[in-house]
N, C-alpha and C positions, 0 to 999 in steps of 0.2 A: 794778250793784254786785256785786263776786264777795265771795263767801260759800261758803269752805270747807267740805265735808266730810269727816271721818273716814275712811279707807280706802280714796281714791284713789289714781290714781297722780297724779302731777305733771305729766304730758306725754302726750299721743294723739297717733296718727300717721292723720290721716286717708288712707285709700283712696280719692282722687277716681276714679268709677264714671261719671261724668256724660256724657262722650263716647264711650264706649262701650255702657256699660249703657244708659246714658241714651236714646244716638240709636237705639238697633239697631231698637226698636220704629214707630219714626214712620214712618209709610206714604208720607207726600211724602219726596222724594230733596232731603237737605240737602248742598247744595252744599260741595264739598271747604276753596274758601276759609272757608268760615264753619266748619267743625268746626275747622280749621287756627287759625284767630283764636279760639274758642272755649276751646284750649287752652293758647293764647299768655294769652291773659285768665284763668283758671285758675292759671296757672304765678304772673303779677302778680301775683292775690292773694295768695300767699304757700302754696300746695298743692306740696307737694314729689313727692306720687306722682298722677300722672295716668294713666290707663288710657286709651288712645290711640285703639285700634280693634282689631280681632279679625280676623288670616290665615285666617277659614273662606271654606269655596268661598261664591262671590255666590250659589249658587242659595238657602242657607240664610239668608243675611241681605242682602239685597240693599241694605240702607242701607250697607253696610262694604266695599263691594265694592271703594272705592278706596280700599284700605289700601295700596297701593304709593306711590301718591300724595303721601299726608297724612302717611306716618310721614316722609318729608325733609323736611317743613316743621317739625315740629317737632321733630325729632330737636336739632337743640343747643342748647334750653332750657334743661342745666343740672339737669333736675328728674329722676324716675324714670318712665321711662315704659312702663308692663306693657302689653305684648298679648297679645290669647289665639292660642293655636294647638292646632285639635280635634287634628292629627294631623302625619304628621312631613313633610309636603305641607308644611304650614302653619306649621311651625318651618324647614323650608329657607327658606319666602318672607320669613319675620321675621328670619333669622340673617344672608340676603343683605345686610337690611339695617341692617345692623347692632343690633339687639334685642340690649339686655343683662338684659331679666326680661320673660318668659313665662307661661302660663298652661295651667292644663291645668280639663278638668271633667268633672266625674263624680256622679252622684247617690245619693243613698242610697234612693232605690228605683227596682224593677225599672222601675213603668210610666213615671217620666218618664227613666231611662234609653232607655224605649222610644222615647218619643215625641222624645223629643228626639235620637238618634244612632242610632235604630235599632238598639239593642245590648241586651246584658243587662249589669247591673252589673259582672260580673266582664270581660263580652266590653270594656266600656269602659277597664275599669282594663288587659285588657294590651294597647290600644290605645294607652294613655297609658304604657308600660313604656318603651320606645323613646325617645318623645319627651323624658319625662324626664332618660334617662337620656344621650342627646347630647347634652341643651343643657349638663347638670354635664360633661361633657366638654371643653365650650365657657368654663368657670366660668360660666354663664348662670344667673341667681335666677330659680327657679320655684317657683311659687304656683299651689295645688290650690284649685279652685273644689269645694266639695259642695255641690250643690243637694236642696232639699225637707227639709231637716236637722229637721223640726218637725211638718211635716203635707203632706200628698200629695192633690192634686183628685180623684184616684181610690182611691187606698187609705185617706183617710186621716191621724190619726195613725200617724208614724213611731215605731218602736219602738225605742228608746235605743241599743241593743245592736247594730241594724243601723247606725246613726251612725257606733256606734264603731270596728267592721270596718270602714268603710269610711275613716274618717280613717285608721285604722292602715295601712292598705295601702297611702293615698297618702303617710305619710312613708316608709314601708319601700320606695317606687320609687324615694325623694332627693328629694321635694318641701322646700323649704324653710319654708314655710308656707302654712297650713289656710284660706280661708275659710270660715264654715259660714253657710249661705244658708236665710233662712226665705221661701224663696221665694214662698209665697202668704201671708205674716204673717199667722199665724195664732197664732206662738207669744205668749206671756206672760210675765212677770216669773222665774215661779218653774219653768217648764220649762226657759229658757234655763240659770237655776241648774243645774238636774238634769244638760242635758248637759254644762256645762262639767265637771261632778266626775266621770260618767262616765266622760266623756272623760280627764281626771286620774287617775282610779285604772285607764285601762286604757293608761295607758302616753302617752297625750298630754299633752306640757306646755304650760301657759296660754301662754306668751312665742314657742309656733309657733302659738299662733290668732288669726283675727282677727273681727271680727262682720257680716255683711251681712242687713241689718232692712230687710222693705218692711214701708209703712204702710196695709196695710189696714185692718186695724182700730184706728187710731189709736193702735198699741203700740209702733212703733220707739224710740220715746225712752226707755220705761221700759224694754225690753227693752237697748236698750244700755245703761244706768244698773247694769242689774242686771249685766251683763259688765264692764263694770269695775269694780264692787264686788267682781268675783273674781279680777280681776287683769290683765284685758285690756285691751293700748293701743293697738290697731289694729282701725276700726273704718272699714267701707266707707259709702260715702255720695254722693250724687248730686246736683250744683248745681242747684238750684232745683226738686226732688224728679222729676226726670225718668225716667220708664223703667218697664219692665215685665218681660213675658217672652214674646217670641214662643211660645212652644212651654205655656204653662200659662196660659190666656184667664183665669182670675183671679188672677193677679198683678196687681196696682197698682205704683203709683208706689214707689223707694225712697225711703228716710230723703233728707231733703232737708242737704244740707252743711249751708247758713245755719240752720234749725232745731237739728242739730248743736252749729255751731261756739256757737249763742248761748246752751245749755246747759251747754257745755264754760265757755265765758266766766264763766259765774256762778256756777262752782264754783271757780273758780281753775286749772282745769287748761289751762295751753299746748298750743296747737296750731299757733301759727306765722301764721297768717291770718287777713288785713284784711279781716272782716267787712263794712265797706262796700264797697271793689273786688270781694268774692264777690258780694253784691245786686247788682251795678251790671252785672256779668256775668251773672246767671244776670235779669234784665230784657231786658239786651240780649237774649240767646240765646231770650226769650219773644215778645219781638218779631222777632225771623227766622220762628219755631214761629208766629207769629200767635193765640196765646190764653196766656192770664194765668199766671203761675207757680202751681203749687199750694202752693207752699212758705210757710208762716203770715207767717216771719219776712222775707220778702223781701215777703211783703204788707202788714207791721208798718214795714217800715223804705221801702218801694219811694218813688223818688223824693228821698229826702233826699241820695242824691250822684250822682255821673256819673263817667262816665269817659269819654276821646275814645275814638272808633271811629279803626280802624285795621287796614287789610286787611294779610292776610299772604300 
């Protein structure tokens, strides 16, 4: 039963993460046609933005390596389909094929700038100068990944101020909008408040951000509650809680869609998608994976519908 509250919005846009985010982590090599059906199944349940795969070199992610592949099989879904590109290698490879939204990423601190591109924060952002700024050449929608927006395995809590330099400079390349990534979920309710107004009074408006919550410590849900209570309606999320982070060993799983979408439902807020074809997919894609979804609500609902297999 949906039961409104006071001070939503009326509509979220989820950021399906699940084939991307989701796969990049898994050590066995998933087979091209099943990410391909993966996303065809995604798109069915009613996910309008799917994140496809990521143009970085194989040596960095060797599950994505066949993004040349996979992006013609689904490319005329109909839906949005973002891929990342570290660099402008990686935006030639997306733009040949036809990519009409991109991705860029960058951290708010030095060490997982390190460990992850081998750069420093700033050496990151004018790597991403470039890129940006071809693909708006291109009218190409790009979306700024900020990773560690909360807390950092090595440093730490992140200190607001560096947050916010660092959103500011990815709109000031032409990013069109912010993710801000608690990448090791670490954050809470009332830190996510703090950076959203931060970030507000330094010049970022709520309607370019969006939220990317992993669920370590079983806080994604209220952490996203707490972002749309400020005004946010784009909110990342991964079918049947898949995914981590190559590059930060304690990263878990992110926010699971179904979990998600079954909060969103009981508040009243639209989102567009048939919760039982999302379970019915994110089972299927459990069984290729060979071990259980972590996702509560696909363990809540697992079984009560189907959907025919159907290779792409």
């Amino acid at each position: 039963m949906a039961v409104p509250a006071e001070g939503l919005p009326a509509r979220v846009r989820i950021h399906e993460v699940g084939p991307r985010d989701g796969l990049q982590n898994e050590k066995a090599t998933v087979p091209t046609a099943v990410k391909a059906e993966f996303v065809h199944r995604l798109a069915d349940a009613g996910l309008t933005t799917i994140e496809a795969t990521s143009f970085v070199h194989p040596g960095w992610v060797p599950q994505l390596a066949d993004a040349e592949e996979l992006f013609p099989r689904v490319s005329g879904l109909g839906v949005a389909l973002p891929v990342l590109v570290p660099n402008e290698r990686g935006l030639d490879r997306a733009l040949s094929l036809g990519a009409r939204r991109v991705a860029v990423f960058a951290s708010a601190t030095e060490s997982f700038a390190k460990a992850n591109l081998n750069r420093s924060v700033d050496e990151v952002l004018t790597m991403s100068e470039p890129v940006v700024a071809r693909a708006k050449a291109r009218d190409v929608h790009v979306r700024g990944y900020l990773s560690m927006c909360f807390g950092d395995p090595w440093e730490g809590a992140v200190p607001v101020d560096q947050v916010v330099r660092v959103c500011r400079a990815l709109l000031d390349l032409g990013c069109d909008e912010l993710s801000l990534g608690d990448t090791i979920g670490v954050a809470t309710p009332g830190h996510v408040r703090a950076v959203l107004t931060a970030l507000n009074e330094g010049g970022v408006p709520t309607d370019a951000l969006g939220v990317h919550f992993h669920d370590t410590y079983g806080q994604a849900l209220a952490n996203t509650l707490a972002a749309l209570q400020h005004g946010v309606t784009t909110v990342d999320a991964s079918a049947g809680g898949l995914g981590g982070c190559p590059f930060a060993k304690s990263a878990t799983g992110n926010l699971a869609t179904e979990d998600l979408v079954w909060m969103l439902r009981g508040l009243g807020i639209d989102t567009g998608v048939d919760l039982g074809r999302l379970v019915a997919t994110s089972e299927w894609m459990a069984g290729r994976l060979g071990r259980p979804s972590p996702s509560r609500t696909v363990r809540a609902l697992g079984g009560t519908t189907t959907q025919p297999h159907k290779e792409q």
